[in-house]
Each structure stands twice: as structure tokens, then as C-alpha cells.
C-alpha positions as CSV (number, residue, x, y, z in Angstrom):
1,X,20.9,100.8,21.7
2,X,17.2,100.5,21.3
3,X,17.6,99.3,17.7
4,X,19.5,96.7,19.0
5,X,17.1,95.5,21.8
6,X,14.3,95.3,19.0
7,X,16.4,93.1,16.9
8,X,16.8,91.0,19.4
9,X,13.6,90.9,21.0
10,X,11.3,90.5,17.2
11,X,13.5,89.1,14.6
12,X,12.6,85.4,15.0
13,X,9.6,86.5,15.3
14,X,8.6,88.4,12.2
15,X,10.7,85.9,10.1
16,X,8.9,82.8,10.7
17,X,7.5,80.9,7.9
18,X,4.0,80.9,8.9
19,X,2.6,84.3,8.5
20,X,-0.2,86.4,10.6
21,X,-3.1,86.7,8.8
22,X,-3.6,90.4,6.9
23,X,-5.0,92.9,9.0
24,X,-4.3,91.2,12.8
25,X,-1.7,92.9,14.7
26,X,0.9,91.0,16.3
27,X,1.4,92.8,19.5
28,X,-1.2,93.6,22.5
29,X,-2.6,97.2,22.6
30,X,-2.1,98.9,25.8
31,X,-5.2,100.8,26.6
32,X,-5.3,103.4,29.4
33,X,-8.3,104.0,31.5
34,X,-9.2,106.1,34.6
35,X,-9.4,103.0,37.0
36,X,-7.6,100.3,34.9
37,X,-5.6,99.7,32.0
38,X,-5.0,96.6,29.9
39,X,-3.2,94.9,27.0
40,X,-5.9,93.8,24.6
41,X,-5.4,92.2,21.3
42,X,-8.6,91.7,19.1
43,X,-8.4,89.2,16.0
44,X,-10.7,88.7,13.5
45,X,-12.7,85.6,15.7
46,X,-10.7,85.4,18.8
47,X,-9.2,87.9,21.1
48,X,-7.8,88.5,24.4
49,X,-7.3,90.6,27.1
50,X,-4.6,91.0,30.4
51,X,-5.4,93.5,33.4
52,X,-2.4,95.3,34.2
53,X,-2.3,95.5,38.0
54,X,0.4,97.9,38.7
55,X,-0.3,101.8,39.1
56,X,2.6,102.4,36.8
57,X,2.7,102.0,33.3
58,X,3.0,103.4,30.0
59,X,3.6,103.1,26.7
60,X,7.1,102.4,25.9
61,X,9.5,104.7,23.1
62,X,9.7,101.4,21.5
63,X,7.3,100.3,19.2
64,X,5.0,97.2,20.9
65,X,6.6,97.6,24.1
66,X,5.1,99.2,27.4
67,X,6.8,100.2,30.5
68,X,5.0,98.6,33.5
69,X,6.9,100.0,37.1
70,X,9.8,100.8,34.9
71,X,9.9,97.1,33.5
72,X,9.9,96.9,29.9
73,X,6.8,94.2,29.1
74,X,5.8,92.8,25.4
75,X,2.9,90.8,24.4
76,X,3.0,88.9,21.1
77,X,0.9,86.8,19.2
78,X,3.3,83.9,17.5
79,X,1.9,81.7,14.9
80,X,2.1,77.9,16.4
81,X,2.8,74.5,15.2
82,X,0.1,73.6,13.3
83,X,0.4,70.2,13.6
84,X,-0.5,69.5,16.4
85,X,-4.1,70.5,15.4
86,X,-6.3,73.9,16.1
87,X,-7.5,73.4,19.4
88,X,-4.8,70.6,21.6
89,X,-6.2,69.2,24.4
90,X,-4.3,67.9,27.3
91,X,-0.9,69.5,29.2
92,X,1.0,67.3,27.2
93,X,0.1,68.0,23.9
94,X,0.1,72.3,25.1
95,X,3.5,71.0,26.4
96,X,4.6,70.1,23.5
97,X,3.7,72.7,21.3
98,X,5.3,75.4,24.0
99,X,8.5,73.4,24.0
100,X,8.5,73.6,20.0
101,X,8.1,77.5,20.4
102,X,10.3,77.9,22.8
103,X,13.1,75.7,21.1
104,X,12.0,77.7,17.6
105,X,13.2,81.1,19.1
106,X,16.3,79.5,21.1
107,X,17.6,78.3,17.9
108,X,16.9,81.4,16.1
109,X,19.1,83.3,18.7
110,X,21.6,81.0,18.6
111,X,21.6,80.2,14.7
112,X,20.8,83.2,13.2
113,X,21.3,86.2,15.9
114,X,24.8,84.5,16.4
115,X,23.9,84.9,20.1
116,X,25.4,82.2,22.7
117,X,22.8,82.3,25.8
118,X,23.3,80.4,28.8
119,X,21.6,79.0,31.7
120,X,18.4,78.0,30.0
121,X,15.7,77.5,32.6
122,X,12.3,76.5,32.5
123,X,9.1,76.3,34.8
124,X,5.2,75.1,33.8
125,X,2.4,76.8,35.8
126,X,-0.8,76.1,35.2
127,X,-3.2,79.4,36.2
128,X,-7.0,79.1,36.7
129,X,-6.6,75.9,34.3
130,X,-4.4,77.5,31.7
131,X,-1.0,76.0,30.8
132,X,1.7,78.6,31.0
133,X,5.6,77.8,30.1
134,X,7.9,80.1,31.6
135,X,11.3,80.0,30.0
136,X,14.6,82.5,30.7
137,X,18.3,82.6,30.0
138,X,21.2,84.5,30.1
139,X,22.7,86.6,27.2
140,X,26.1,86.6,26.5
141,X,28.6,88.1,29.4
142,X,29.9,90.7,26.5
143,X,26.4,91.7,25.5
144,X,26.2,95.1,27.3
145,X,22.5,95.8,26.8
146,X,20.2,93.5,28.3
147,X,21.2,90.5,30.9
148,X,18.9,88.1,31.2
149,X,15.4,87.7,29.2
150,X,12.3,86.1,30.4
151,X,9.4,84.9,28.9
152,X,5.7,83.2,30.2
153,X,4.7,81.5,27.1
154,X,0.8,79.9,26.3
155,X,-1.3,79.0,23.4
156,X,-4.3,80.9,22.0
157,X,-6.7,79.4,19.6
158,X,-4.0,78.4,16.8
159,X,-1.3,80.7,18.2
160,X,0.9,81.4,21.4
161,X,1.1,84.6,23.4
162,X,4.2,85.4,24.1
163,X,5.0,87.6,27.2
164,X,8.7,89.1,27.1
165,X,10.8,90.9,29.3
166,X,14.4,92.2,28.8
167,X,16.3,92.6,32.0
168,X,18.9,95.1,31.7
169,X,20.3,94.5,35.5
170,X,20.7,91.1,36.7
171,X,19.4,91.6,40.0
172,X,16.0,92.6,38.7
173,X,15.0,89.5,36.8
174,X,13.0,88.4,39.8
175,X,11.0,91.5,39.3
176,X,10.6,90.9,35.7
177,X,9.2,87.4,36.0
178,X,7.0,88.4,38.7
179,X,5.0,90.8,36.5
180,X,5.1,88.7,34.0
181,X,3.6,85.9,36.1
182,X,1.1,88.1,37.1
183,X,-0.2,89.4,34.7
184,X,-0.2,86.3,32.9
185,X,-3.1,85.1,35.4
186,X,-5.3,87.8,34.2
187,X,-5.9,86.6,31.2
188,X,-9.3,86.5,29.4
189,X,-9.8,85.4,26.1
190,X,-12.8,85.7,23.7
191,X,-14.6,83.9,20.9
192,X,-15.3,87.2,18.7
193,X,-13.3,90.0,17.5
194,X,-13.4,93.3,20.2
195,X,-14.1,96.3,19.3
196,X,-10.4,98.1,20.6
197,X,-12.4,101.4,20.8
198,X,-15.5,100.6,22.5
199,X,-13.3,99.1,25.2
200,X,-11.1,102.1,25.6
201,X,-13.7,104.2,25.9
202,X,-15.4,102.0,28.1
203,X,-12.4,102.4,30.3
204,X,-12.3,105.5,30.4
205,X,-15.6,106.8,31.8
């Protein structure tokens, strides 16, 4: 099962064309303090952070997931359409280049995973001035696994963050886009590479 929920969760996204440059990770690390924990990812000139409001969470068995009140939660960092230039200004130029993402990694599912999702639907938010796409569909009514998946989408320097969320029970998708959402509005970003380890252990005085 869970090799099955990583395919389908990663694939499109570690076979694009464009590549993440050498030694950058392409998921958030979760980092657990004594008062608060957070995803954090920390390129080589730009980085970012997300609070994790929930007592609960955890790292996940699978590799870049984490388990956040029993929701399984990604964040990815997805190389964007460069041609709309480094830094876009304006929502319809970041709404662009989210729709372009977000059609990318529809047709890959549908193209290349072979898988027929349904009920595409989408929402913009913007949160303390930052333009978020949030995008979910249905899988396939003979795909036991996972039922719906949900994503809050936004760009970052040259890239897009990609919040993700398989939803195993149909009834808790609400759940799964809320935490998304939420967390989503913590996010800090940074003109400098952080130091992963000077911030966990800052956490955890």
C-alpha cells in the first residue's frame, strides 16, 4: 500500500524536466521542539518555514511525509515555469504560473499514472498578501487507497511549494484542507540559507 501512495503522491514530481539544484532537498524538514514544531526547508539563498499549530504530529513511516492529528501532510518544493521570469509580480501572473503547475501534475496523473480523477475543483486565497491556489479532486471510485487528494499550491522565489494531502476517507477531506489552509498562513520565507540545526536546537531549549 504505501508504495503505492508514494507513487502517486511524487512521481510527477521527481520526473520533471527541470531539475533541483544539487544539494537542496525537495521536501520540508519537520523539526520538533519543546513548545513548537515546524516544517522548514533551507536552500542555498532562499528558505522557508510553516508553524505547525496542532499538538499532534509526527514524522510519518513514509519518507517526506509527516502525520499532523493523524492527517498525512507533505511539503514540496517544485521547480516552476521559468518563463514567466524569477520573481512575477501581480495575482495574475502567480495565477498563471499556479494554473501551469497545477495542470502539469493533472496531466501527469492522467497521462502517465493512467489515473482518471474527477471532480476537479479549485479556490484562490490570498493570506497576509500571499497568493495561494488550492486545488483537489477525486481518484478513481476503484482506487482503494486514497479518495480524494488536496493540495494549497504557491510560488517561492523560482519555485512552488506544494502542500499535499491524501484523504483516505471521504468524509475527512474537510479536515485535510483545513490543516492545509492553515498552515499555509504561517508561512515565513527568507532571503538566506538557514542553518536546519541552529533552528532545531533553538527549538528545543
Amino acid at each position: 500500500m504505501i508504495p503505492t501512495l508514494i507513487t502517486l503522491l511524487l512521481t510527477g514530481i521527481f520526473n520533471q524536466s527541470q531539475k533541483i539544484p544539487p544539494g537542496e532537498d525537495v521536501h520540508a524538514k519537520l523539526i520538533l521542539g519543546h513548545h513548537r514544531s515546524i516544517l522548514a526547508y533551507a536552500g542555498s539563498g532562499h528558505s522557508f518555514t510553516f508553524d505547525i499549530p496542532y499538538r499532534s504530529v509526527k514524522s510519518s513511516d513514509v519518507p517526506g511525509f509527516v502525520t499532523i492529528d493523524r492527517q498525512i501532510v507533505q511539503a514540496t518544493i517544485v521547480p516552476a515555469d521559468k518563463s514567466l521570469g524569477k520573481h512575477p509580480t501581480g495575482s495574475d501572473k502567480e495565477k498563471d504560473l499556479l494554473t501551469r503547475y497545477m495542470n502539469f501534475e493533472l496531466s501527469y496523473y492522467k497521462k502517465k499514472l493512467k489515473q482518471n480523477y474527477s471532480q476537479l475543483s479549485t479556490e484562490w486565497l490570498t493570506i497576509h498578501g500571499r497568493t495561494f491556489l488550492v486545488w483537489y479532486f477525486n481518484m478513481p471510485g476503484n482506487y482503494k487507497l486514497v479518495s480524494r487528494q488536496v493540495y494549497v499550491s504557491t510560488l517561492f522565489d523560482d519555485q512552488v511549494v506544494d502542500l499535499n494531502a491524501p484523504v483516505f476517507k471521504m468524509d475527512d477531506w474537510g479536515k485535510a484542507r483545513s490543516i492545509l489552509v492553515r498552515i499555509a498562513g504561517t508561512m515565513q520565507t527568507f532571503d538566506k540559507h538557514l542553518d536546519l540545526i541552529a533552528l532545531e536546537n533553538k527549538l528545543k531549549k
